[in-house]
N, C-alpha and C positions, 0 to 999 in steps of 0.2 A: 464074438458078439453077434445077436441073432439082428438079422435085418428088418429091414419095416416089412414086410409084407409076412415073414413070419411070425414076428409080432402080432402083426392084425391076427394071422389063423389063430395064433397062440388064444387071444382076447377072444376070437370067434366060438371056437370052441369050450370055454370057460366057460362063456354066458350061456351057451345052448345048453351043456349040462347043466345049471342052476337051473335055467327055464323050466327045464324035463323034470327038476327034482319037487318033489310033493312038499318038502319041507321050504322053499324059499317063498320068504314073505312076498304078501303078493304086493305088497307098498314099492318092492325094487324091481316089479316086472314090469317091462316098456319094451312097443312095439314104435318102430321108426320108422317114416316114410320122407325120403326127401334126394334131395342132389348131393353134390359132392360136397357139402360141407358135412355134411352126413357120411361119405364115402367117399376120400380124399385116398388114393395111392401114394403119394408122397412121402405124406407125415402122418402123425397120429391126428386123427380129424376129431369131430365134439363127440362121435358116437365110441371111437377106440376109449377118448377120454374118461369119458361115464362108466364105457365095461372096467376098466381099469380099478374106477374108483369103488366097485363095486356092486353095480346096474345090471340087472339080467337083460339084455335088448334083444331082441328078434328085427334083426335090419331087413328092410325093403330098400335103401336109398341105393342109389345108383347114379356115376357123375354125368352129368348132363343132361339128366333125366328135367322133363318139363312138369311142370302143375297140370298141365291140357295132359300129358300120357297118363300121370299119375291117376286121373279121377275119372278121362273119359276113355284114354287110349287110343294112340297116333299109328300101331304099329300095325301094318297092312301086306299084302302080296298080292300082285295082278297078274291073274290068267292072262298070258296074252293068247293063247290058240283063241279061247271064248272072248277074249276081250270085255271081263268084268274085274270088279277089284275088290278085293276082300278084305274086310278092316278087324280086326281083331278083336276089337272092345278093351273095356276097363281091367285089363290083366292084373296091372298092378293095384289097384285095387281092391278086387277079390283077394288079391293074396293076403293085401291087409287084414281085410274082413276076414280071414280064414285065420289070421293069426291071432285075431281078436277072440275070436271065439274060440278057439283051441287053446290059449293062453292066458286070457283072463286076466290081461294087466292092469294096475290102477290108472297108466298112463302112455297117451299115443302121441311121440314128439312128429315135428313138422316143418323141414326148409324145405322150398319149393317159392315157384314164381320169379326168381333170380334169373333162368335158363330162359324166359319168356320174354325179357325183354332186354338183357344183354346178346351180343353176338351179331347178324343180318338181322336182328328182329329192332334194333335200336335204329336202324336209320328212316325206319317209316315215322317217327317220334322227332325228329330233328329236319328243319329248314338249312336248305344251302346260305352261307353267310352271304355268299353275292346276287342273294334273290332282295335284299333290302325286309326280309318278313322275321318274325322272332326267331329266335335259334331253335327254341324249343317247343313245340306243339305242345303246349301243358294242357290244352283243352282237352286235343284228343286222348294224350295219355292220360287225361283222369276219369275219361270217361269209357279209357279199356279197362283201367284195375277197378273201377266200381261197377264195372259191367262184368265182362266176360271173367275176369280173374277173379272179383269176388264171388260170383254165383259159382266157380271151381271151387272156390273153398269152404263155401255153404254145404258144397250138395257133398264136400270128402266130409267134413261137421253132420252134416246129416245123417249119412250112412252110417260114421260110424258109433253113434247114437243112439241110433235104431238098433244096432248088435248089444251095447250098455250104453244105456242113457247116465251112468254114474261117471265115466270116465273122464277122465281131464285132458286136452288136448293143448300142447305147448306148443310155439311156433315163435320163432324169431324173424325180425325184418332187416336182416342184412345191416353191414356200415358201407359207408361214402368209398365206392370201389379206386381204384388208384390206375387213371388211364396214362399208362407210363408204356404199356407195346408191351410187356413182358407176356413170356409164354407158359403153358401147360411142360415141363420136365418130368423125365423119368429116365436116370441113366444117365444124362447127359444128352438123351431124345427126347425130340421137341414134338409132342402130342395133338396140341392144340391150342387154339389163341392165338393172338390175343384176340380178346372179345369187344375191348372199348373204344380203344384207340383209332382201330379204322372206322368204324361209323365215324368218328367224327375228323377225320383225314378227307371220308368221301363225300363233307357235306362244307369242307374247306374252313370245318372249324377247328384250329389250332393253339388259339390262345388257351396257356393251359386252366388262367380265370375262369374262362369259359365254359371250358370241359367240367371243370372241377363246380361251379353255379349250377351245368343242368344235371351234373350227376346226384346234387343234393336234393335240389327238386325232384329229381327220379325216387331218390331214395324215401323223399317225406312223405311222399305224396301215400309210396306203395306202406309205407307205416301207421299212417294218419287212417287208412283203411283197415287195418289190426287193430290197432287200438277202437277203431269205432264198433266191431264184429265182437272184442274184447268188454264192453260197454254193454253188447245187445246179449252173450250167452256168458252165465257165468261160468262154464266150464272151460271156456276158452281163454288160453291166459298168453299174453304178448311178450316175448323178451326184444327190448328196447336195444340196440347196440349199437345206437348211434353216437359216432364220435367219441369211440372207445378206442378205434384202431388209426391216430392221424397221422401215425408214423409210417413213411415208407417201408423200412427196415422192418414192422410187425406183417407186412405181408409177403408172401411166396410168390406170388405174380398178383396179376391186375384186379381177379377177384377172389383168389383164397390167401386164407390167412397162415402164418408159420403156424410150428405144432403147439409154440407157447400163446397165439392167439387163440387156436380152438381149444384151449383147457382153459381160459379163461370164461370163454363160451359156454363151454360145459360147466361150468363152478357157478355161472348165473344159472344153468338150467337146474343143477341141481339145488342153488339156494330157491327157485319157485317152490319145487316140489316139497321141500322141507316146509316151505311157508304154508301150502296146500295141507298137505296130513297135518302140522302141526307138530309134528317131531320130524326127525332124523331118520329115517329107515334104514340106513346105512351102520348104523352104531347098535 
């Protein structure tokens, strides 16, 4: 039996040939930019799912990868002899835009924004329970994702617009992550994570009510911003997943889903696209 990771090459390479080939319709050609819901090592994640079902993709996502690297680019190297620092720019990016125009797909799908505010990045968002102040700074965090986070997602919307103003751009807002301490596996080695739990360990919030009230605020807040972006551009289209997954058991650790969550994933993304063309492209 062939393992997951050469299963994925298996899927990798299928698609890149279809990509390449002059005869596939261009309704099943999609370029991918996002995190590890997109580019899960584990299991079959929503992007294996789509090639599978029959999707030509061109993946950019990478796990762990942020919305801030994705559109402006985080990644850097400092001369220490000169003592200056050298920031790389929107790598990721351009590649998108390179794959846009080289490929010509009907459709560029999109997770991202997940990496930005789970991990160290959730404790700036959270009051210590024994400071007597809310748990949750919901002022400030709505006024990072309608700030910094949406103007990231305007300006990835923009660019790649500007390459084909036809294109349709799909993007999901995550479900109500499960801060339970599980970790990142692979093997039986422990990668990474957990991403929920200790923010709210180091802010001495423990009731799991608790966790579980501001992880839904987290999650509505960063949805309630899609759907309004979804509102202003018709080519931008939202997949909803909230309170799809309430099961412990449908998730892998604290914020990925097993491989039968992300084909569910994938089976919404591909019912948009059906709804978009109006047919099937697949059949």
């Amino acid at each position: 039996m062939a393992t997951i990771q050469e299963l994925k090459t298996d899927l990798e390479e299928k698609s890149m040939r279809s990509l390449l080939d002059a005869r596939t319709n261009k309704d099943r050609k999609v370029v991918a930019e996002g995190d590890s819901w997109f580019s899960y090592p584990v299991v079959k994640d929503v992007i294996d799912h789509l090639r599978q079902m029959g999707y030509a993709i061109k993946r950019h996502s990478k796990p762990g990868d942020t919305l801030e690297n994705m559109v402006y680019g985080t990644d850097f190297a400092i001369a220490t002899r000169v003592h200056r620092a050298n920031n790389f720019g929107p790598v990721s990016m351009r590649e998108t835009l390179r794959s846009i125009e080289n490929l010509k797909p009907k459709f560029v799908l999109l997770s991202a924004g997940g990496n930005d505010v789970v991990g160290s990045e959730l404790v700036q968002y959270l009051h210590h329970k024994r400071s007597g102040l809310p748990l949750f700074r919901e002022a400030f965090f709505r006024d990072s994702v309608n700030g910094y986070i949406r103007s990231a997602i305007v300006s990835f919307l923009e660019q790649v617009w500007q390459e084909d103003p036809e294109i349709h751009v799909l993007m999901h807002g995550y479900d109500y992550a499960i801060p339970n301490g599980t970790q990142y596996e692979l093997a039986g080695i422990r990668f990474s994570g957990p991403w929920v739990l200790p923010a709210f360990a180091r802010k001495a919030i423990t009731a799991r009510s608790e966790q579980d009230r501001i992880i839904r605020r987290l999650v509505d807040i960063y949805n309630e911003l899609l759907i309004g972006l979804g509102h202003l551009y018709p080519n931008f289209h939202h997949i909803d997943l909230r309170g799809r997954f309430p099961d412990e058991a449908q998730w892998h650790n604290e914020i990925h889903l097993r491989k039968e969550g992300f084909e569910q994933v994938a089976r919404l993304y591909h019912q948009r696209m059906v709804e978009i063309l109006n047919y099937n492209p697949l059949v």
